[in-house]
N, C-alpha and C positions, 0 to 999 in steps of 0.2 A: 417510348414508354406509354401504358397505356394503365390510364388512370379511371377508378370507379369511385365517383363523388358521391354519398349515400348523405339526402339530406329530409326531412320531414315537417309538415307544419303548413304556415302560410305562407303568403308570396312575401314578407319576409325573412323567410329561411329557406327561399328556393334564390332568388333574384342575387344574393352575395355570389352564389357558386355558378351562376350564370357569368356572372363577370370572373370569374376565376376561370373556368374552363375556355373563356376566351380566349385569355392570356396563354392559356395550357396550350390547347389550339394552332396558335400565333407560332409558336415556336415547336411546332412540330408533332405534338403528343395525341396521341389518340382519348379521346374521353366520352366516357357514358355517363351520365347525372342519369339517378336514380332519386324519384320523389312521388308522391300521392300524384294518386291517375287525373286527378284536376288540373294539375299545372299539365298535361299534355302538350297543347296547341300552345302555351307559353312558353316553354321553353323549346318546341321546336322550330317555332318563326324566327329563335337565334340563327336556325342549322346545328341546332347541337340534336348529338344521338341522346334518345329519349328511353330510361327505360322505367313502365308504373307500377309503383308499390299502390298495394292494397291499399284501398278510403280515400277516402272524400272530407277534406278537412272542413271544406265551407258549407257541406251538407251535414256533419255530425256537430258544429258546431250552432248551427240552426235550427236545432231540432227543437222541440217546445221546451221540454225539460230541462233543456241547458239555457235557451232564451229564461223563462223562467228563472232559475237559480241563477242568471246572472243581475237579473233586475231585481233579484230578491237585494242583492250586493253583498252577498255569502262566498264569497271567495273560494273560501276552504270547502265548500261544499259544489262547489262550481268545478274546482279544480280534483276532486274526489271523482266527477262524473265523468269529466273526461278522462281521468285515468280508467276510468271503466268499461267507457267504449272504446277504446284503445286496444286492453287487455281483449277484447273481442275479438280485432281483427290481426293485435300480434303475430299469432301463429302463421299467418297468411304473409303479412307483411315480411317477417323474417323468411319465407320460405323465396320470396322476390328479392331479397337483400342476396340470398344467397346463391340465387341463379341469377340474376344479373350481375353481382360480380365474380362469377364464377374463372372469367376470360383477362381479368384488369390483371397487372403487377402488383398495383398498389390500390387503398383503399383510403380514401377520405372520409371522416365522419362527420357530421356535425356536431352540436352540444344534445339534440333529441336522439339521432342515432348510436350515439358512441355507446352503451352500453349492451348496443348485437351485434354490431361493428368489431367489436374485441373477439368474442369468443368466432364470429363468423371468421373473422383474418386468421384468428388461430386451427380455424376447423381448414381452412382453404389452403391454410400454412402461406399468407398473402403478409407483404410488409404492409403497415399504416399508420395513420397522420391524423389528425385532429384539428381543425379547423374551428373555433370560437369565433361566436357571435355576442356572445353575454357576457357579463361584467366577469374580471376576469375570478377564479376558484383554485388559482394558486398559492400556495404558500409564501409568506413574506411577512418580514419583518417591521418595512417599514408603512403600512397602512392594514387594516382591518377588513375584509369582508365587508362590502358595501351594504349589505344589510345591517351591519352589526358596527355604523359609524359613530359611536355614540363617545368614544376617545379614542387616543392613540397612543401606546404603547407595544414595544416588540414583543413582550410574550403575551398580552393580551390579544395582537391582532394576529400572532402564531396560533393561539387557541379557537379562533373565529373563525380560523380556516380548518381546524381539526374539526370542529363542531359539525362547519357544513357538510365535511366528507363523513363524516358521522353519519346524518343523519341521513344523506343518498344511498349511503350501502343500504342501511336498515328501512329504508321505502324499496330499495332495487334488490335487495340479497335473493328472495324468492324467487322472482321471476327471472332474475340473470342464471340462476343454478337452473330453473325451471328449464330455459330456453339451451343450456348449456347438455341439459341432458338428454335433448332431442337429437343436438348434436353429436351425442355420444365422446362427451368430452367429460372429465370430471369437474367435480363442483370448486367452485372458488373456498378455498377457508378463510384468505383473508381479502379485505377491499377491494376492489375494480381498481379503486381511482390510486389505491398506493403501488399494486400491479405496473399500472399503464406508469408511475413516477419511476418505479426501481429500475421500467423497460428504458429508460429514458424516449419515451415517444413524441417524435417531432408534434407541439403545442404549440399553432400559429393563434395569435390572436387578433382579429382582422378589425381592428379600429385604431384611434390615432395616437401615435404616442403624445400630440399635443393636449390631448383632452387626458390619458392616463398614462404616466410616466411608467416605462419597464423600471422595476425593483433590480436591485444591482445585486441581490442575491438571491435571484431566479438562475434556474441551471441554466446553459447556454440553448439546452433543445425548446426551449421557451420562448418566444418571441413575439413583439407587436410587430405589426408589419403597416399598420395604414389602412383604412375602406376600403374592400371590394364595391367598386363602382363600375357600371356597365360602359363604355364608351360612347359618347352623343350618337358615334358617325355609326357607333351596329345597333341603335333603339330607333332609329329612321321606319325600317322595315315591320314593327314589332306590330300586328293592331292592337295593344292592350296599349301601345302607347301613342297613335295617332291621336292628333289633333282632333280636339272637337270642334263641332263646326260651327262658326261663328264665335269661339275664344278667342284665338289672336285680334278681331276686331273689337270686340270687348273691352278686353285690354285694354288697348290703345286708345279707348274713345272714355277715358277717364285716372283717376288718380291706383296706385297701385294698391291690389285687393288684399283682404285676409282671407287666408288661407284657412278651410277647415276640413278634416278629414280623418280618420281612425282606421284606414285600412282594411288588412282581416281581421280588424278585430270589432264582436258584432257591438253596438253602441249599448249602454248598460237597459236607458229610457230612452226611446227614439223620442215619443212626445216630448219631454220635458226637451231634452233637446232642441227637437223644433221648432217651443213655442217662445225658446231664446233664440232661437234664429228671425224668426218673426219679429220678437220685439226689437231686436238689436235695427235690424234691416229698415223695420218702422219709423225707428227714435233716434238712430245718427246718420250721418254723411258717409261712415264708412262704407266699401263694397267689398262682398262676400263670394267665393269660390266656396260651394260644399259638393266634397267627393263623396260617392255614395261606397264603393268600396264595396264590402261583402255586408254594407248596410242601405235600406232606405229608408228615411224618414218620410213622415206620414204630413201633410197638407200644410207643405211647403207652399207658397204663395208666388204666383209668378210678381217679380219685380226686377228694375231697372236694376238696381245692386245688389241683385242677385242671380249670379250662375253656377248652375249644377251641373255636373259633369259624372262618369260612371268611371273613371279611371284616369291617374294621373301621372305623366310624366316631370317627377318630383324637381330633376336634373335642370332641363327646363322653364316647367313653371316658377318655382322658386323665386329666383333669382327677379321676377316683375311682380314680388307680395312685398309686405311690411314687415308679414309675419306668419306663424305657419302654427295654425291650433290644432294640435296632432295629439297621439296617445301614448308616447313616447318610445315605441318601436328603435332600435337603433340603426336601423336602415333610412327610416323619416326623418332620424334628429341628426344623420349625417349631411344627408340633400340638403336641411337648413343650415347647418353650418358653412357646409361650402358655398352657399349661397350666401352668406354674410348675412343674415336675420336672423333674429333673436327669437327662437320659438315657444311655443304658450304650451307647458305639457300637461296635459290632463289625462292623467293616469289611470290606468283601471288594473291590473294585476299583473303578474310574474315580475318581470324586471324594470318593466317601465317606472314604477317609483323607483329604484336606485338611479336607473339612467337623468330621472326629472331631476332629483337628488341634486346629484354630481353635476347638472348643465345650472343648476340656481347656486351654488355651494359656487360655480368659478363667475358667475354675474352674467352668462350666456342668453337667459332665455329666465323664464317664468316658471313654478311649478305647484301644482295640487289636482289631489285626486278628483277625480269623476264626483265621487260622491259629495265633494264640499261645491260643485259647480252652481253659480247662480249669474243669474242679468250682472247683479252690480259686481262680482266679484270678476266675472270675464270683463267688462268695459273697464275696472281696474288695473287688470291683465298688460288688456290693451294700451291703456293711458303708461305705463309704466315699462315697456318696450320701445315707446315712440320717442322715449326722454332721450336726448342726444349722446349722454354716454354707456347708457341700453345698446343703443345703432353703431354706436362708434367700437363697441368691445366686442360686438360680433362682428363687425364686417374685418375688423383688423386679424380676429382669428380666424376667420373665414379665409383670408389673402395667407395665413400662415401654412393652415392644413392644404389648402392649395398646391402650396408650394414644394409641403413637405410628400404630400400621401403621393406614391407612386403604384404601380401593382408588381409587391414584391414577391406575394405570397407565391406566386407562380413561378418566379424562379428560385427561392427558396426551395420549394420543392422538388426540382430538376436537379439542385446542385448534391442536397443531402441524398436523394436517390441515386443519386448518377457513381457514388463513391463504392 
């Protein structure tokens, strides 16, 4: 079988389908991962076949405009612009969706791709699958849309899920007709997302069912399956994830560090930032790992309890912090989990407050936004992580997910194709 994985965004919404294509791999299948021409050299130090969609995630999202609007803490106008420069390079992008999977069987989408994904499968006349990384936007009875947690009841939390499918079509109805007509296909009259339900389209949802339980009245083509995780023994090779030099001694030549870091995602204030990194590092005994990520902060201070690093092997590192002050990406909040640390989420947009949400709501870890972040409120953070039954309810779920998460999604997907 030969499988075309179509994913978009930052490293992570590329790094899941890396570990999925492994799996795929492993067992014999041919695979092409399709994503923005930046992750190039990272996704092929796996040996995976590489193929680049138009843009540059980490250069459209650094551009002044967007820095700007993001500092401004305008959310909705933040998230306005990147739909803008998007719409730029769509055209493009979908014409690389399309000739790179033009050769696969099957077609993987992500939760960014799934709506060129569909009408592209339909244009290629290609079977495909759906892959979730974000809280799930199924329908169910027994819990609400993670957004819209505010009670529980079954026909209110059925309506929470009609709302959001609501309101996707009516952002996406334009341009999915728009891109549909290039394909010379006709227009949709009713929803994508009730389409892709009537199709019964294999829906993996690739996080734990310990952290969100499968609904028992989801269809059977619905499934959690567990984190895509990369394996220790194939990130050896990787240089985004070699060791930095003089870490492991570090390490060891003191008590275990906090973790801080926000990924791709760019930080709202780098200063303000900073000048709590400063303070903190000044005014206690704790010691600090800051990952710069697709950010860096501005007159950072050389210090004993403090090391800065450009990229972080989460898998790893983890497991020798206390704690992990992250932006609540759910690729980040999984490495802390299985790591058994309780992590500190300080949120800035899309899903990361439901995720911070849901990990404070089960007593896992800490959470608030970017914008409420001060000295005293993170050294509270801190103090209230380090409490013994803080340490003790993560590391125990930690040993659970462990136990539990396997990598199913990959043969899930061989068994439902193979029929």
């Amino acid at each position: 079988m030969h499988y075309a994985i179509i994913t978009y965004g930052s490293r992570g919404d590329v790094q899941p389908f890396i570990a999925l294509t492994l799996g795929l791999m492993e067992r014999g299948d041919q695979v092409t991962l399709l994503a923005n021409e930046n992750f190039k050299t990272f996704v092929e130090d796996y040996g995976v076949n590489f193929f680049p969609l138009a843009g540059n995630m980490e250069d459209m999202i650094h551009s002044q405009e967007m820095l700007k609007l993001l500092r401004s803490g305008n959310m909705v106008s933040y998230l306005k612009e990147m739909r803008k420069l998007m719409r730029n390079i769509q055209p493009q992008v979908n014409e690389d969706i399309l000739e790179g999977a033009r050769h696969a069987d099957v077609l993987i989408a992500s939760p960014l791709t799934l709506a060129w994904v569909y009408s592209i499968a339909e244009k290629l006349k290609k079977k495909y699958a759906i892959i979730q990384l974000s809280v799930p936007a199924i329908p169910t009875r027994e819990f609400p849309f993670a957004a819209f947690d505010f009670f529980n009841s079954p026909r209110y939390n059925l309506f929470t899920y009609a709302l959001v499918r609501y309101i996707y079509w009516r952002l996406n109805k334009k341009d999915i007709n728009k891109h549909r007509e290039s394909l010379q296909l006709p227009p949709l009259k009713k929803s994508i997302l009730k389409n892709i339900s009537d199709q019964k389209i294999l829906n993996l949802h690739a996080i734990s069912a310990s952290l969100i339980s499968r609904p028992k009245d989801w269809p059977e083509e619905i499934q959690i399956t567990g984190f895509l995780t990369i394996p220790e023994s194939k990130r050896k090779n990787n240089i985004t994830d070699q060791l930095p030099v003089g870490l492991d001694t570090w390490l060891k030549n003191g008590e275990p560090p906090i973790y801080i870091g926000f990924g791709s995602i760019p930080i709202p204030d780098p200063e303000f930032l900073s000048s709590i990194i400063i303070e903190v590092t000044a005014t206690t005994n704790h010691r600090f790992i800051f990952c710069q990520g697709w950010s860096e902060l501005p007159k950072l201070p050389r210090h004993e309890n403090l090391f800065i690093i450009k990229h972080a092997n989460h898998e790893w590192l983890f497991p020798q912090c206390k704690t992990a002050i992250i932006h609540g990406g759910i690729g980040t909040i999984a490495a802390a989990l299985k790591a058994g640390i309780p992590p500190i989420i300080i949120s800035i947009f899309a899903d990361q407050p439901l995720w911070g949400k849901l990990i404070a709501n089960k007593k896992l870890g800490i959470h608030f936004p970017f914008k409420r972040l001060s000295t005293g409120k993170l050294l509270l953070a801190i103090e209230i992580i380090e409490r013994p039954d803080m340490k003790k309810n993560a590391l125990k779920f930690g040993v659970t997910i462990n136990k539990k998460d396997i990598l199913m999604p990959a043969l899930i997907l061989e068994n439902y194709f193979a029929k």
